[in-house]
C-alpha positions as CSV (number, residue, x, y, z in Angstrom):
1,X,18.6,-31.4,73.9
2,X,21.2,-29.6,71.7
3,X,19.9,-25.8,70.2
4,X,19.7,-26.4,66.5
5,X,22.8,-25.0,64.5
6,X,20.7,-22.1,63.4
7,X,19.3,-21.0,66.5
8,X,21.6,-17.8,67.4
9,X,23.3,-17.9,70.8
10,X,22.9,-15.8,73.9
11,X,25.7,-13.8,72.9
12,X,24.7,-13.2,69.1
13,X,21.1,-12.4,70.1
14,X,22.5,-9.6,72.8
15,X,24.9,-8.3,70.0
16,X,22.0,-8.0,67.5
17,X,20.3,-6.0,70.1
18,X,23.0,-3.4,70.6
19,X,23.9,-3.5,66.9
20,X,19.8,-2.5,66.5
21,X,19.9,0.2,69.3
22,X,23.1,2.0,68.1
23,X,21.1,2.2,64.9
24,X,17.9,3.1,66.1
25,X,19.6,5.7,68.0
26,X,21.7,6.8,65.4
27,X,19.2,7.1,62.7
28,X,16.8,9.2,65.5
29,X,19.6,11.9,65.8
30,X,20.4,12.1,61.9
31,X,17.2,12.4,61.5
32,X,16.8,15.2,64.3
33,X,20.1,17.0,63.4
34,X,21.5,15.7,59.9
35,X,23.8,13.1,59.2
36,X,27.0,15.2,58.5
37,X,26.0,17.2,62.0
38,X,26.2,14.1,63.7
39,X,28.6,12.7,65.3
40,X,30.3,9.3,66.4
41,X,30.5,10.6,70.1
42,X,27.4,11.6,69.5
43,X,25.7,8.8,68.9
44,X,27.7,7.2,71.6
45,X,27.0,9.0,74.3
46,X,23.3,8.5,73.1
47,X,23.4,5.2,73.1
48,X,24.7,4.4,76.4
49,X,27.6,3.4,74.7
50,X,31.9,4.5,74.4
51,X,33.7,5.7,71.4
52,X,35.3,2.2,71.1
53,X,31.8,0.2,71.3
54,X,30.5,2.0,68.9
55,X,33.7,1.2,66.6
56,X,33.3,-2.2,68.0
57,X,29.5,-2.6,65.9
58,X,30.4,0.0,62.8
59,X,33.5,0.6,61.2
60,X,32.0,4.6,60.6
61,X,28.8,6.8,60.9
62,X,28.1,5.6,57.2
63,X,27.7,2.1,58.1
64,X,25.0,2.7,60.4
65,X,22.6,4.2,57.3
66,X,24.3,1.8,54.6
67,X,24.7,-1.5,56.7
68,X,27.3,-4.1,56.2
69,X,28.3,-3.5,52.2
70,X,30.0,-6.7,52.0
71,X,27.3,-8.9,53.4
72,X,24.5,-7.4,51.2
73,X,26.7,-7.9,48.5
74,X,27.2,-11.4,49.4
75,X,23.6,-11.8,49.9
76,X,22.9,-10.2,46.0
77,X,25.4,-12.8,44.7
78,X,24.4,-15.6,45.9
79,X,20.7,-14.5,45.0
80,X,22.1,-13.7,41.2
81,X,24.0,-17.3,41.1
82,X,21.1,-19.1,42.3
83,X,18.6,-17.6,39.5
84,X,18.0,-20.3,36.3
85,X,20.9,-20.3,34.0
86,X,18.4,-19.9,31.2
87,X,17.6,-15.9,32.8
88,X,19.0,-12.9,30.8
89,X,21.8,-10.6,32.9
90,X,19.0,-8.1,33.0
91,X,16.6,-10.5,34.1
92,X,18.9,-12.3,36.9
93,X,19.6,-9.0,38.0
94,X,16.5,-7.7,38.8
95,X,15.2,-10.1,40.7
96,X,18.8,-10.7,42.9
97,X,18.3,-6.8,43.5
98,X,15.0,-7.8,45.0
99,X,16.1,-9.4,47.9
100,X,17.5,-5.7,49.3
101,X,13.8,-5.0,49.7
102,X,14.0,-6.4,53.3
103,X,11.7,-6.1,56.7
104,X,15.2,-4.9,58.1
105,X,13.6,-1.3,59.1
106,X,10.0,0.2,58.6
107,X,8.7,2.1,55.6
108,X,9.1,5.5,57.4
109,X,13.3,4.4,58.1
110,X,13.6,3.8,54.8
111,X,12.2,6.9,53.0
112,X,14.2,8.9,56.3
113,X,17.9,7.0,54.9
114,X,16.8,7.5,51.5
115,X,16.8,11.0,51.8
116,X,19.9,11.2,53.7
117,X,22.0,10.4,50.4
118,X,21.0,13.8,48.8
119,X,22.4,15.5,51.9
120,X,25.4,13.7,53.0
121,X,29.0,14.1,50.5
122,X,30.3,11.3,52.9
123,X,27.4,8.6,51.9
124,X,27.4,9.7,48.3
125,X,30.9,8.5,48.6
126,X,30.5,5.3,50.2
127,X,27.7,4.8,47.8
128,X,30.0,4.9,44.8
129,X,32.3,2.6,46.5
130,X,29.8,0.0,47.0
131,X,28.8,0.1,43.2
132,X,32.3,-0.5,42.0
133,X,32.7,-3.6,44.9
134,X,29.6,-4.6,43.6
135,X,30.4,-4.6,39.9
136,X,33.4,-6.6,40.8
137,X,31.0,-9.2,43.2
138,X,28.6,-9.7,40.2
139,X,30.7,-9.9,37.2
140,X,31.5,-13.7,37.3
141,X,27.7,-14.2,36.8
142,X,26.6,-11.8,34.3
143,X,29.5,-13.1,32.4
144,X,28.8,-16.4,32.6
145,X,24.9,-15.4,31.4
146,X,26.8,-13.4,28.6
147,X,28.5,-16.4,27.2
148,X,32.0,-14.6,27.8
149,X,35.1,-16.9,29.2
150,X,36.3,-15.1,33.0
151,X,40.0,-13.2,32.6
152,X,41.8,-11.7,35.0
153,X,39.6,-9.0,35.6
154,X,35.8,-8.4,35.0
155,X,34.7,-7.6,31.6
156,X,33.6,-4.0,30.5
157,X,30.5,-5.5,28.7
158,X,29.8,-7.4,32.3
159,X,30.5,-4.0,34.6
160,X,28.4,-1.9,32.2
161,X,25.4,-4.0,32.7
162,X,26.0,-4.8,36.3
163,X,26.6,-0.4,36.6
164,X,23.5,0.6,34.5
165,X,21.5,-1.7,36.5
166,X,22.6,-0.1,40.1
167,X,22.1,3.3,38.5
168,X,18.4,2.5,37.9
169,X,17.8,0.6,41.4
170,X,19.7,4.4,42.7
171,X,16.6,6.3,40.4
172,X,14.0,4.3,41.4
173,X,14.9,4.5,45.3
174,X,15.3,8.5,44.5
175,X,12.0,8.3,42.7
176,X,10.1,6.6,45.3
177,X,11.5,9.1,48.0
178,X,10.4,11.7,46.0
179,X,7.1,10.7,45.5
180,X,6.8,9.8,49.7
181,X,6.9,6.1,49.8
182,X,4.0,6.1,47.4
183,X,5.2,4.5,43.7
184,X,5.9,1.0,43.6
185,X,9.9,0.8,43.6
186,X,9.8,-2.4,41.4
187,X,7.3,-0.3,38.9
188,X,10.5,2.2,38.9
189,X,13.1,0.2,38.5
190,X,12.0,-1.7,35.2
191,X,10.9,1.9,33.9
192,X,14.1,2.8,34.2
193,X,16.1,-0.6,33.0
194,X,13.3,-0.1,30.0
195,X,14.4,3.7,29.3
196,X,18.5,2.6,29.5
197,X,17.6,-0.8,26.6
198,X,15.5,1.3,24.9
């Protein structure tokens, strides 16, 4: 009987299991020494792992605490373009943004990778450069929700709305860090959205 097309093969299901024991591994010694103290080899020799694996799973150290940029991009797109045409860009937004809320690591991970960002210039950085990807990822949508006809590049109106509403997700994840996994993230984003179209 054939595997269903969805079923992951031998080989994807070992590579998931590295790719989850780098991180685990990585995130342990950041968490142990700091991020910026840590290094690739580090983490490699940690791991079980060479240099080149490591390069093999993560393009850099970032990538281990920020993930794949481009895929959870993707994933927030198509999450955005499938909400009812009838949804404000605010609206559509916030609920696409929902779908980063995932069972990917525990509650104690994420409060641990949250509080990396205040520490780490590097992540700040590659933080930055995710919001202005993203801007560009999203703006097809929120212009199509704004009634404005696509040009060669995204609209300002579009990227302000798609910028404002990344700057409050980035609040309310430093918010809920802050208050120890406690406050309801959701609860902190709309505060914040409400504050900005007050």
């Amino acid at each position: 009987m054939d595997a269903k097309p969805d079923t992951p093969t031998l080989r994807e299901r070992t590579r998931r299991a590295v790719h989850a024991e780098i991180t685990n591994t990585a995130l342990r010694l950041f968490a142990e020494q700091g991020f910026d103290a840590t290094t690739v080899d580090q983490i490699a020799a940690a791991a079980g792992i060479s240099r080149r694996s490591f390069f093999h799973y993560f393009g850099s150290k970032e990538d281990v605490v920020m993930g794949d940029l481009e895929a959870l991009g993707r994933r927030v797109r198509d999450a955005l373009e499938a909400r009812p045409a009838t949804e404000s860009a605010w609206e559509a937004l916030r609920e696409a943004l929902k779908t980063l809320q995932g069972p990917d690591t525990d509650a104690v991970t994420q409060l641990e990778i949250a509080g990396m960002y205040a520490d780490a210039p590097s992540l700040r950085a590659k933080h930055l450069e995710k919001h202005l990807r993203w801007q560009e990822l999203f703006a097809p949508d929120i212009e199509r929700r704004l009634g404005i006809t696509p040009g060669p590049t995204a609209d300002p109106r579009a990227r302000a709305i798609i910028a404002a509403a990344l700057a409050c997700l980035d609040i309310a994840v430093d918010a809920w860090h802050e208050s120890g996994g406690t406050a309801d993230p959701v609860e902190l984003f709309d505060a914040a959205v409400a504050a900005v179209r007050a």
